[in-house]
N, CA, C and O of each residue as an XYZ file, in Angstrom:
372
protein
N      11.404    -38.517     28.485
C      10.624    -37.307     28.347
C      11.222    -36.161     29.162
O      11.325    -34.982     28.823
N      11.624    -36.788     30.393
C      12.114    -35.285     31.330
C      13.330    -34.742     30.621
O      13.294    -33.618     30.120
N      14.385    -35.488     30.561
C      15.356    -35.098     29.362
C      15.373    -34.397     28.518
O      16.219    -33.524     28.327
N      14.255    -34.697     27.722
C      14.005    -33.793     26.449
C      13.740    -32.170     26.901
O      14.349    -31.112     26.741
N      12.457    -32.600     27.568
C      11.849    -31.439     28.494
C      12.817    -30.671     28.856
O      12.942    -29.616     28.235
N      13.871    -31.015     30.078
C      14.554    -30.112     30.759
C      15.886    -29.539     29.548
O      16.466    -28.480     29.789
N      16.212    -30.283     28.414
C      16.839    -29.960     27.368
C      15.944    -28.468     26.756
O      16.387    -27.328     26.891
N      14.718    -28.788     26.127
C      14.130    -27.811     25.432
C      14.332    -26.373     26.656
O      14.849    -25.312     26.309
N      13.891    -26.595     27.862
C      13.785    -25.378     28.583
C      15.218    -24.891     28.582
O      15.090    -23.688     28.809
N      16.409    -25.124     28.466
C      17.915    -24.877     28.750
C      17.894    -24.341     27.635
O      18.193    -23.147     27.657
N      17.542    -24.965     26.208
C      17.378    -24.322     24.733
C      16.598    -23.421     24.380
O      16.489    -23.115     23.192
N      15.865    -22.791     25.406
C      14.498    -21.648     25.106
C      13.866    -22.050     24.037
O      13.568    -21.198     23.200
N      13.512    -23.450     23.817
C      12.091    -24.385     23.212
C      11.685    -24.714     23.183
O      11.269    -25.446     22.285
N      11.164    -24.380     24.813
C      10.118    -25.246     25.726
C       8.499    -24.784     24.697
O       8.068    -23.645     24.878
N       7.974    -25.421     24.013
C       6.626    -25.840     23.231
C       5.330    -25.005     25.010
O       4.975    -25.569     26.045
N       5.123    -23.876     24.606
C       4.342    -23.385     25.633
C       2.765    -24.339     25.146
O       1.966    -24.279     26.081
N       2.442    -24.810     24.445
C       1.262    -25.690     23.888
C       1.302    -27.002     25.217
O       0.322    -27.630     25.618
N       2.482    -27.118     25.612
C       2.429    -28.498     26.814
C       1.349    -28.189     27.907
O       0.517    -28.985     28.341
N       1.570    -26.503     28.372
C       1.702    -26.560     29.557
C      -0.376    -25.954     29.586
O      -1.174    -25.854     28.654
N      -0.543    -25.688     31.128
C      -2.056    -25.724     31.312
C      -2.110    -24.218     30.804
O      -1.104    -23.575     30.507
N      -3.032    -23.880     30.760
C      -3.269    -22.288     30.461
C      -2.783    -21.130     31.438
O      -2.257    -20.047     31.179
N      -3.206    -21.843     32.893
C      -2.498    -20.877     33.789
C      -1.025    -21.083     34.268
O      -0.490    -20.278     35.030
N      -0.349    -22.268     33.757
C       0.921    -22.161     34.160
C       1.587    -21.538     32.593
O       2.782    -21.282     32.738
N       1.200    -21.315     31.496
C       1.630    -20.601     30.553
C       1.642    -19.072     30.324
O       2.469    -18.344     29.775
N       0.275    -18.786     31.013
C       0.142    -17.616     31.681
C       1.235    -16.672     32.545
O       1.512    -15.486     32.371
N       1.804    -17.707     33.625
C       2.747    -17.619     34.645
C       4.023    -17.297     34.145
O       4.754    -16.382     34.526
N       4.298    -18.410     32.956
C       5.656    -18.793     32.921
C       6.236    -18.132     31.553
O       7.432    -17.863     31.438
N       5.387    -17.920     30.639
C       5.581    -17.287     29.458
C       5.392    -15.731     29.226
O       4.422    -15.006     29.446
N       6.531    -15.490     28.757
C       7.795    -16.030     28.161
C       8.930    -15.468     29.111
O      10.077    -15.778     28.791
N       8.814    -14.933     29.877
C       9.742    -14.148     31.058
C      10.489    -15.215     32.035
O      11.717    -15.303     32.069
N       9.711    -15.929     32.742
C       9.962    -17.199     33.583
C      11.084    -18.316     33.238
O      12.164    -18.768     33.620
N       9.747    -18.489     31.926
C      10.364    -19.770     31.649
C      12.030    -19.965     31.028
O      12.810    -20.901     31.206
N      12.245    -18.389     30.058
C      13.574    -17.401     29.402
C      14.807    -18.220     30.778
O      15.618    -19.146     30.797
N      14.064    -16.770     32.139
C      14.804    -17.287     33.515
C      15.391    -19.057     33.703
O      16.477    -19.497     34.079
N      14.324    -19.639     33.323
C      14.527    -20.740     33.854
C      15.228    -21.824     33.090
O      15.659    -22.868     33.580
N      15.298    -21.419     31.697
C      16.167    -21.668     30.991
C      17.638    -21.415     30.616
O      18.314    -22.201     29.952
N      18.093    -20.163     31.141
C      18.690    -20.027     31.680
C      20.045    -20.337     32.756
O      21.274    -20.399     32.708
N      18.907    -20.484     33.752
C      19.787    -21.108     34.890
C      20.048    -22.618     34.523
O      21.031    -23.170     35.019
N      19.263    -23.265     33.730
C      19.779    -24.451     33.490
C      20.576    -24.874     32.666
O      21.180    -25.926     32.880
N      20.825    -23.893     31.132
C      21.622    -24.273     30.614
C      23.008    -24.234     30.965
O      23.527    -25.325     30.728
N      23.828    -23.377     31.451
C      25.160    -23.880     31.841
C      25.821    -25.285     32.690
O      26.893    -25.851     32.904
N      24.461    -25.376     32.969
C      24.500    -26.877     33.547
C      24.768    -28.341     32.511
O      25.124    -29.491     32.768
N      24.446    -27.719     31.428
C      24.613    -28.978     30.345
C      23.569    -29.885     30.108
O      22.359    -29.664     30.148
N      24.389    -31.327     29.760
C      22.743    -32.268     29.592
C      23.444    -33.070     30.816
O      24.648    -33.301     30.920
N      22.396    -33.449     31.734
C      22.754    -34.278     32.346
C      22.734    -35.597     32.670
O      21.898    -36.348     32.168
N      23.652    -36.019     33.545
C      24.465    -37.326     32.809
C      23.324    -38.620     33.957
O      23.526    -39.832     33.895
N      22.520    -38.171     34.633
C      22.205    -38.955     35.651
C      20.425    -38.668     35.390
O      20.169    -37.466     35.337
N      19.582    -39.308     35.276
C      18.401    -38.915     35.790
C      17.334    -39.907     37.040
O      16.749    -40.796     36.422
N      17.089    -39.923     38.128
C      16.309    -40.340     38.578
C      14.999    -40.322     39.233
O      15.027    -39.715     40.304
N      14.067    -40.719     38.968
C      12.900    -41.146     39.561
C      12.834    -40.096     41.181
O      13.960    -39.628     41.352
N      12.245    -39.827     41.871
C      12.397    -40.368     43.339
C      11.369    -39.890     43.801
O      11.285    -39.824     45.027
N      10.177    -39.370     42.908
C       9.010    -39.332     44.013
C       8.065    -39.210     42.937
O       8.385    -38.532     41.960
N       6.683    -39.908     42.994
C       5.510    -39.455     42.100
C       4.645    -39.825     43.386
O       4.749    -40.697     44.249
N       3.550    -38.564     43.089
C       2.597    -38.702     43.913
C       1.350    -38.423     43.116
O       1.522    -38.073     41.949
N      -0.114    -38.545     43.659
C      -1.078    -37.646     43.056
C      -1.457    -37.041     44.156
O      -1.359    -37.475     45.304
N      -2.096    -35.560     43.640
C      -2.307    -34.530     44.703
C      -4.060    -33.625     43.804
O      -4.434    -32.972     42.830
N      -4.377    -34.073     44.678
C      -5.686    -33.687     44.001
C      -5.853    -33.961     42.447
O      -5.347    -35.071     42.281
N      -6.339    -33.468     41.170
C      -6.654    -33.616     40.532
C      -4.789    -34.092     39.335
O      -4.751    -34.834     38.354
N      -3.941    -33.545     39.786
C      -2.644    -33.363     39.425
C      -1.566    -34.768     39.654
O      -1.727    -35.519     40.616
N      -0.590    -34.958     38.741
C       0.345    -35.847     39.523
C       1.535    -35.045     39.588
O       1.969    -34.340     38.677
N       1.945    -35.175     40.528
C       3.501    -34.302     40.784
C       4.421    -36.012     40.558
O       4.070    -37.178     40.736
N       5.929    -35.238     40.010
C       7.077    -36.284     39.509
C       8.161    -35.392     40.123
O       8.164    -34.210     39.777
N       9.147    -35.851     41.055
C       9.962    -35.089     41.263
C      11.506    -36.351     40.771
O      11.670    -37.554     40.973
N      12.116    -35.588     40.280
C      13.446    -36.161     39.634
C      14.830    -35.918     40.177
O      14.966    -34.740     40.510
N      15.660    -36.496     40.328
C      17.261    -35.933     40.672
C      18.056    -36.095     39.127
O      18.182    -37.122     38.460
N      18.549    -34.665     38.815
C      19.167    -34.875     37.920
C      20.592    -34.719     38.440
O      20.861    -33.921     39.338
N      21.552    -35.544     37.819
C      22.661    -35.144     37.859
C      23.735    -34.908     37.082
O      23.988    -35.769     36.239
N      24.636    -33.686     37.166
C      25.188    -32.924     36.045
C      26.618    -33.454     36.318
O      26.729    -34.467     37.009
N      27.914    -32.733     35.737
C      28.999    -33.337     35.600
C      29.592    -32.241     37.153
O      30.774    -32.520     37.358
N      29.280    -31.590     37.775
C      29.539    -30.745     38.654
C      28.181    -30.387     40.186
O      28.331    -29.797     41.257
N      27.132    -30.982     39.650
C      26.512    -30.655     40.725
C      25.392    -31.415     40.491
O      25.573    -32.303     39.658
N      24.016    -31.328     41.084
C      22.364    -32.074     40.996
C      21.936    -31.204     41.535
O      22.498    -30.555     42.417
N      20.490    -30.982     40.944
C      19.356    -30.382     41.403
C      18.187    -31.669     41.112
O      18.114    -32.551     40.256
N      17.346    -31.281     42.274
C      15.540    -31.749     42.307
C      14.497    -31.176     41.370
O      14.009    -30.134     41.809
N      13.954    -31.627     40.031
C      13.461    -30.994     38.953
C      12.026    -31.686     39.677
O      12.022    -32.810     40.179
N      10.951    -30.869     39.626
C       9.836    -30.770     39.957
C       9.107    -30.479     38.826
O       9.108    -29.421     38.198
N       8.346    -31.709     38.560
C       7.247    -31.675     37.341
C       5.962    -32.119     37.742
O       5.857    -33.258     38.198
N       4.568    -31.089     37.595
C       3.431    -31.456     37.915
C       2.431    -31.330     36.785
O       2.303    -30.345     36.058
N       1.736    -32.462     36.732
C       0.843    -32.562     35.238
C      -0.291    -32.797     35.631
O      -0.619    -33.546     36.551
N      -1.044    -32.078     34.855
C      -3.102    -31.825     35.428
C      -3.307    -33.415     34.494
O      -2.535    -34.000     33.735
N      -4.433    -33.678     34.874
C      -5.102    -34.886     34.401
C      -5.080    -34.853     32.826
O      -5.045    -35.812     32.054
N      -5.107    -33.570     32.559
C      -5.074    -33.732     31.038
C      -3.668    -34.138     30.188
O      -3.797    -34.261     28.970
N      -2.491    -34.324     30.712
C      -1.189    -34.365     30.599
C      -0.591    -33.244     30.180
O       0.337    -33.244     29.370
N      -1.212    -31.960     30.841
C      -0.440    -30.560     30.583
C       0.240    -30.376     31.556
O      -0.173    -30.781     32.643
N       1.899    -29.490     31.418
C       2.285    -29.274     32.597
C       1.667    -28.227     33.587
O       1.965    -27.118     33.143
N       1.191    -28.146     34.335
C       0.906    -27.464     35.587
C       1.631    -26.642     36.542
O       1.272    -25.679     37.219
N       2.895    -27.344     36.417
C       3.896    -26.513     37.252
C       5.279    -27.166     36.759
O       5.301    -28.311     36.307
N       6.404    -26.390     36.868
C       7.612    -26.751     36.555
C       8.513    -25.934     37.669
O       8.357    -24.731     37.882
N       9.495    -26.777     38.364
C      10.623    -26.311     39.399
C      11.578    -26.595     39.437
O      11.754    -27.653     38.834
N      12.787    -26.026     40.049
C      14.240    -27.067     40.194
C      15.000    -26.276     41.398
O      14.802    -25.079     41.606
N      15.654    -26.862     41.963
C      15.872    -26.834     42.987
C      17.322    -27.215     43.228
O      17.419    -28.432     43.071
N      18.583    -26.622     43.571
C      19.854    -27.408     44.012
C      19.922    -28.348     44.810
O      19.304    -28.026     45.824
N      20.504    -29.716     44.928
C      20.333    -30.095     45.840
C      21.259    -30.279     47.207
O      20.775    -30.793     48.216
């Protein structure tokens, strides 16, 4: 799923229907453009791992290491109880 996910956002076809109302609010269509963006020159990447799920109040946060053919970033995914995204981040690492 994160794959796909972090694919569609690099492709500017991130499905704004995923996400909660106020992080669509936030992120659409200016943000998310940005954030697609910065990720696509990065490619698809060749590594994905796990390395943190937590729950945090009503939310579960998933944080991931992706890794590319030149570098990794920390992709930060948080989903409300309803399985909408809530928040989306990335981070170099």
């Amino acid at each position: 799923m994160v794959k796909e996910l972090v694919q569609k956002f690099a492709d500017g076809t991130a499905d704004p229907n995923l996400f909660t109302t106020e992080a669509k609010s936030l992120l659409f269509p200016d943000r998310i453009k940005s954030f697609g963006e910065y990720l696509k020159p990065l490619g698809t990447p060749n590594d994905i791992q796990l390395v943190e799920r937590k729950d945090e109040d009503d939310n579960r946060l998933y944080r991931y290491r992706l890794v590319y053919k030149d570098s990794a970033l920390f992709f930060t995914l948080t989903l409300s109880k309803e399985g909408k995204i809530a928040l989306v981040g990335a981070q170099p690492e």
